[in-house]
C-alpha positions in Angstrom: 35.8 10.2 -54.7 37.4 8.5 -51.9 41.0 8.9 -50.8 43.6 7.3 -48.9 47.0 7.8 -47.8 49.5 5.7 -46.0 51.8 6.8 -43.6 55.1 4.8 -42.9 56.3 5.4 -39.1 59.9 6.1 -38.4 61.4 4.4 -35.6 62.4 1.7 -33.3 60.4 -1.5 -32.9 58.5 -0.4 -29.7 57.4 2.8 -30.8 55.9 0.8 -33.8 54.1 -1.8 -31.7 52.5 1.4 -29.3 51.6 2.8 -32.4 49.9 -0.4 -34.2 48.4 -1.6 -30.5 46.7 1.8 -29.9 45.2 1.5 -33.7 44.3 -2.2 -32.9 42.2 -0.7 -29.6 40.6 2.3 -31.5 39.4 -0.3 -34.2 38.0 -2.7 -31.4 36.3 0.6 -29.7 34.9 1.6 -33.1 33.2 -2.0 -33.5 32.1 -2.4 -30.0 30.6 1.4 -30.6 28.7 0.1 -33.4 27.5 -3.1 -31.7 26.3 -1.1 -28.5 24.1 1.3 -31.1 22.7 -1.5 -33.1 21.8 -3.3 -30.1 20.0 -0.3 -28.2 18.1 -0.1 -31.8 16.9 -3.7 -32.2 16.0 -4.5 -28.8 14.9 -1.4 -27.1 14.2 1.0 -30.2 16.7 3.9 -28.5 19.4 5.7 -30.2 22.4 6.3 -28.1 24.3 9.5 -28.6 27.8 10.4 -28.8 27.5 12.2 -25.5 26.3 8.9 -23.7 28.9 6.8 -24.9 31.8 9.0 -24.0 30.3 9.1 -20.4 31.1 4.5 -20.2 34.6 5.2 -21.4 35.6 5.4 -17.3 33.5 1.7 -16.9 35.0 0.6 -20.3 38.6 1.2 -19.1 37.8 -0.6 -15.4 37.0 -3.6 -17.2 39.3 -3.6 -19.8 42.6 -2.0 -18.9 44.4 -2.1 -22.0 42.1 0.8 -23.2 44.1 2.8 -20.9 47.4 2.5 -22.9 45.4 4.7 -25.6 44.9 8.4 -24.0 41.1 9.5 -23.4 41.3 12.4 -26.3 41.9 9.6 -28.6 39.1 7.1 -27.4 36.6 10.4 -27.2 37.7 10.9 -31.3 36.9 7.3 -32.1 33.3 7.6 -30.5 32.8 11.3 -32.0 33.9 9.3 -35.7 30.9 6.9 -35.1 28.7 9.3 -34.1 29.4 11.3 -37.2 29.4 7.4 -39.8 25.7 7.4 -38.3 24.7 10.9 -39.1 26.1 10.6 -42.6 24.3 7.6 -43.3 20.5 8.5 -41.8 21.0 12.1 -43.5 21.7 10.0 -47.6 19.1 8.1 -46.1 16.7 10.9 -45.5 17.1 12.2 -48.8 16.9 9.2 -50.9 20.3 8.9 -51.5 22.7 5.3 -51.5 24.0 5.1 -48.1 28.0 4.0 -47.7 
């Protein structure tokens, strides 16, 4: 069974927008997270870890500089959440199970 729950934030207008743009960055990280793994798989046959993705958050932020509005904690969390999406899905795969 899956859940979900909705928050609604309390506050004034700019803490709202901080709030939403720092979601908005952590979705882009997860994606581009994704696209750097698949990649690394389809043209090189190499799995990336968690570990080597946290270490290109420094170069990430360099050339993007609106990653550092979002604090490094959270960015390490959004890489960590792929990490774990993958692990999930090769271990159902493993035993035969649907995946997703």
């Amino acid at each position: 069974m899956k859940k979900s729950f909705k928050y609604y934030i309390k506050g004034n207008r700019e803490i709202v927008q901080k709030a939403s743009r720092t979601l908005e960055l952590c979705r882009i990280l997860y994606n581009l997270c994704l696209e750097q793994r698949k990649f690394a798989w389809d043209n090189y046959h190499k799995s990336i870890s968690c570990y080597d993705q946290i270490k290109e958050l420094p170069s990430l932020k360099k050339f993007f500089p609106e990653f550092k509005e979002v604090p490094s904690q959270t960015l390490q969390e959004v890489v960590e959440r792929v990490d774990k999406a993958f692990q999930n899905f090769f271990r159902k795969v493993k035993r035969g199970e649907k995946p997703g």
